[in-house]
Structure formats: structure tokens, C-alpha cells
C-alpha positions as CSV (number, residue, x, y, z in Angstrom):
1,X,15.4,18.1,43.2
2,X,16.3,14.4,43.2
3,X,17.6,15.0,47.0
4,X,14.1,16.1,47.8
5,X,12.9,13.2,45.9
6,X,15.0,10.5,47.5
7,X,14.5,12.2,51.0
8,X,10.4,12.2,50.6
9,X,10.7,8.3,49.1
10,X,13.3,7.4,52.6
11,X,10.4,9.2,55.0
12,X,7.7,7.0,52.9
13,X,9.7,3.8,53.7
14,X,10.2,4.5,57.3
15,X,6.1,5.7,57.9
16,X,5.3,2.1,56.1
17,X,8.1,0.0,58.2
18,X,7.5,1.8,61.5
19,X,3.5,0.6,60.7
20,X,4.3,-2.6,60.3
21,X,6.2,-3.1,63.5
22,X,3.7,-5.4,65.1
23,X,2.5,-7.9,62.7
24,X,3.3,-11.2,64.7
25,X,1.3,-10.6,68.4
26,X,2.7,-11.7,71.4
27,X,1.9,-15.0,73.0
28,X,0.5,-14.6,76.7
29,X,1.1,-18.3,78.4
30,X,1.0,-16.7,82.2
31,X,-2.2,-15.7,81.7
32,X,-4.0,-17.7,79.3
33,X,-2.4,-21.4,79.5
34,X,-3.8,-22.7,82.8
35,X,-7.3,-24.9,82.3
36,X,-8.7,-27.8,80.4
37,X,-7.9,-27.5,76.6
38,X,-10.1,-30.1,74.5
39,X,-8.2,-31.4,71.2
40,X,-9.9,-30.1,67.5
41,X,-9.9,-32.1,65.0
42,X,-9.4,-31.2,61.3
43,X,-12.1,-30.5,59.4
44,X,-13.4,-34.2,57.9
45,X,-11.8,-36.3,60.4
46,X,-13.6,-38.7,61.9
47,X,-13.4,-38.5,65.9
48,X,-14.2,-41.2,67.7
49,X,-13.4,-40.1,71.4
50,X,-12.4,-37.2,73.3
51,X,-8.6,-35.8,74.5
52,X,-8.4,-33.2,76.9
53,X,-4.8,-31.1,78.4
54,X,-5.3,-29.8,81.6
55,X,-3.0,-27.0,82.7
56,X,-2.5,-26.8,86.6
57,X,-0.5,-26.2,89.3
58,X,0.0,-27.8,92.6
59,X,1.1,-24.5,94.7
60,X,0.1,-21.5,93.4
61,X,2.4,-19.6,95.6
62,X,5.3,-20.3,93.8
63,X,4.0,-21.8,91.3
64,X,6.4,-24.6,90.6
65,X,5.6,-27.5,89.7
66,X,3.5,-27.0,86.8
67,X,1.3,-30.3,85.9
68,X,-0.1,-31.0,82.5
69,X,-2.9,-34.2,82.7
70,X,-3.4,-35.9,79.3
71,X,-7.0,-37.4,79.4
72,X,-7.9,-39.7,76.2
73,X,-11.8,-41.5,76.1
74,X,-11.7,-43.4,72.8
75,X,-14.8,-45.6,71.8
76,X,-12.3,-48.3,70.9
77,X,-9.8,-48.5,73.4
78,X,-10.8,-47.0,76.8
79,X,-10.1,-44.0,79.1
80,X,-6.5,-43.2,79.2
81,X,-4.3,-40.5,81.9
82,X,-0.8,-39.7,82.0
83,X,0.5,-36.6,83.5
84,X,3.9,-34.8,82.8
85,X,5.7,-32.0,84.6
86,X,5.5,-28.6,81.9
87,X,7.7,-25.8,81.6
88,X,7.4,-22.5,80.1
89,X,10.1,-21.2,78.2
90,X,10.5,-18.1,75.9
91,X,13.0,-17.4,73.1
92,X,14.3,-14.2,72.5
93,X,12.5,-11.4,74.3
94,X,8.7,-10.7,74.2
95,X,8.0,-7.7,72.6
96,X,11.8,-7.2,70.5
97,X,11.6,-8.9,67.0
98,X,10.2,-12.3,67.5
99,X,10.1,-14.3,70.1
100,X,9.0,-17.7,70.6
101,X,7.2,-19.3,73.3
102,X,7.8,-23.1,74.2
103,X,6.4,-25.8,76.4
104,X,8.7,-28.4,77.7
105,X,6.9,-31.7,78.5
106,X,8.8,-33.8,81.5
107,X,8.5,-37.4,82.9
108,X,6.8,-37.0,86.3
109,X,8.8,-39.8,87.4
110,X,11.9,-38.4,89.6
111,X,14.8,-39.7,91.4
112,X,15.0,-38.1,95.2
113,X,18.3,-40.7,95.5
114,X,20.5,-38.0,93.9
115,X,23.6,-36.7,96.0
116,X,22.2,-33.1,95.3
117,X,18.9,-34.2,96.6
118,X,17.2,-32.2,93.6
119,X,14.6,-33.8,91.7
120,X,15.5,-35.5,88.3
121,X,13.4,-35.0,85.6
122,X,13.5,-37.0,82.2
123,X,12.1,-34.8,79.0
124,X,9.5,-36.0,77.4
125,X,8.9,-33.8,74.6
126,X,8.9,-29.9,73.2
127,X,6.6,-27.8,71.7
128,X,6.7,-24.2,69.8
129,X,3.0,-22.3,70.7
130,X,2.5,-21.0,67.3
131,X,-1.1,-19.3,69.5
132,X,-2.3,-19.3,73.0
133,X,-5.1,-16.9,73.3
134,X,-8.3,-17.0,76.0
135,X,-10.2,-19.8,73.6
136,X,-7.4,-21.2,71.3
137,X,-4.6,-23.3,71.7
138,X,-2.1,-24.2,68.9
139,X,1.5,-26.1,69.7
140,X,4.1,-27.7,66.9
141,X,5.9,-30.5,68.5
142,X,9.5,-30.1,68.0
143,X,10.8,-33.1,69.8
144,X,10.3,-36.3,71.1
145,X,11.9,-38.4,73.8
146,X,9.5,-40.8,75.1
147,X,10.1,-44.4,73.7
148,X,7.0,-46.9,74.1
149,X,3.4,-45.9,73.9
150,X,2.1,-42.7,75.0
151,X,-0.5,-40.1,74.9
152,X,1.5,-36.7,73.9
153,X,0.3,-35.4,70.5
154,X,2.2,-34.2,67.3
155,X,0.6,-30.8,66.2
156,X,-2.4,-30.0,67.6
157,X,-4.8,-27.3,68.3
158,X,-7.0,-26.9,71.1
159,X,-10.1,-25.2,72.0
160,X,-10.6,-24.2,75.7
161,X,-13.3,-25.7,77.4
162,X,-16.4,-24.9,78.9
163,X,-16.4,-21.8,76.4
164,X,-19.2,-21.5,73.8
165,X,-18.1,-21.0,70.5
């Protein structure tokens, strides 16, 4: 009898676990990253201006190299650009356990003078896409190598534009 028992409570265990196998959904950057992303602010702020990602690419055949254009309009201090070279990476492997999608941000200064004649480019900054859906956009930013002023964000979350919500 407690065989029986202890054989009906295992089968229980595995029906719950087995149902529970999807709980953290997958992130989709191919298809839902590229396009303007405008910047929400936490509820009670006080905005005073407007900042805008824009997701592109140059050549969409092979696509490479990915551009990301930082647009800032603040009542105070003016319209600011700045554009960096992005990268999508993902940890682990998309549909297996978890798996993390990244976004590395890089200088779009290069150096052509190198004996490999490759491009050089310096890292800006990394972040973890905690959500990336067809109207939301929400990155951590892990790291930082950028000394001086600049306009890339800490944790943000974006909405996408020209969408009404």
C-alpha cells in the first residue's frame, strides 16, 4: 500500500513539474528589437523632455552592423544624438532552462589602421533584456565603460513608438 501511495504522490510531482516547464517566456530580439523605442518614465516622475533608441541596420542583407541612435530633447539642455554599434548576444540556449538575452553597446568610433585591417571597436556598455515584446522594451545595465558624459541609460523601459496604447 505505501508503494502505491509513494508511486501515485511521484506521478503527482512530475504532472505539476512538467506543467510548470515554461514559466519564464522566451525573449524574441530578431524579431521584435528593430524600431524607435521611446523611454517610460516611472510613475510620479517628472519628465521634462523626450529620449528615444532607435534600432537599425545599415545592410539588411547581412545584417551587420547593427546601429542603435540615442536621441535626447530636454527643455533644459537641448537636443542631444550619439549612436553606438549593438550586438545581440544570448546566454545559454533559448528554449533549455533559462537563457538570457544581452545587448552589447559599442563606440562607433573604429580604427581601419590595424595590421588585420578589421575594425576596432571599444565597448561602451551591456545590458540583460529582462522583456522585449512587439510594444515593451525593458534592459538592466550590467556594465559601463564609457568615461565622460554620455547619453546611455541605467535601467530603463521603453515603449515602442507609434503604437497606441
Amino acid at each position: 500500500m505505501k508503494i502505491i501511495r509513494t508511486m501515485i504522490c511521484v506521478a503527482l510531482l512530475v504532472a505539476g513539474l512538467s506543467g510548470c516547464e515554461k514559466m519564464i517566456p522566451e525573449i524574441d530580439l530578431s524579431n521584435n528589437l528593430e524600431g524607435s523605442w521611446e523611454k517610460v518614465y516611472p510613475e510620479g516622475v517628472q519628465d521634462a523632455g523626450l529620449v528615444i533608441w532607435t534600432f537599425s541596420t545599415i545592410n539588411k542583407e547581412s545584417q551587420d552592423p547593427y546601429i542603435l541612435t540615442i536621441y535626447v530633447s530636454d527643455v533644459f539642455s537641448g537636443d542631444s544624438e550619439a549612436k553606438y554599434i549593438y550586438q545581440q548576444h544570448q546566454n545559454g540556449y533559448p528554449g533549455v532552462g533559462s537563457s538570457t538575452p544581452e545587448i552589447y553597446l559599442f563606440e562607433l568610433d573604429h580604427d581601419f589602421m590595424q595590421k588585420d585591417r578589421k575594425a576596432a571597436y571599444t565597448p561602451a556598455a551591456r545590458y540583460y533584456v529582462k522583456e522585449c515584446s512587439k510594444d515593451k522594451l525593458v534592459l538592466t545595465r550590467e556594465e559601463m565603460n564609457v568615461d565622460g558624459p554620455n547619453l546611455i541609460e541605467g535601467d530603463v523601459t521603453f515603449r515602442r513608438m507609434g503604437l497606441c496604447l
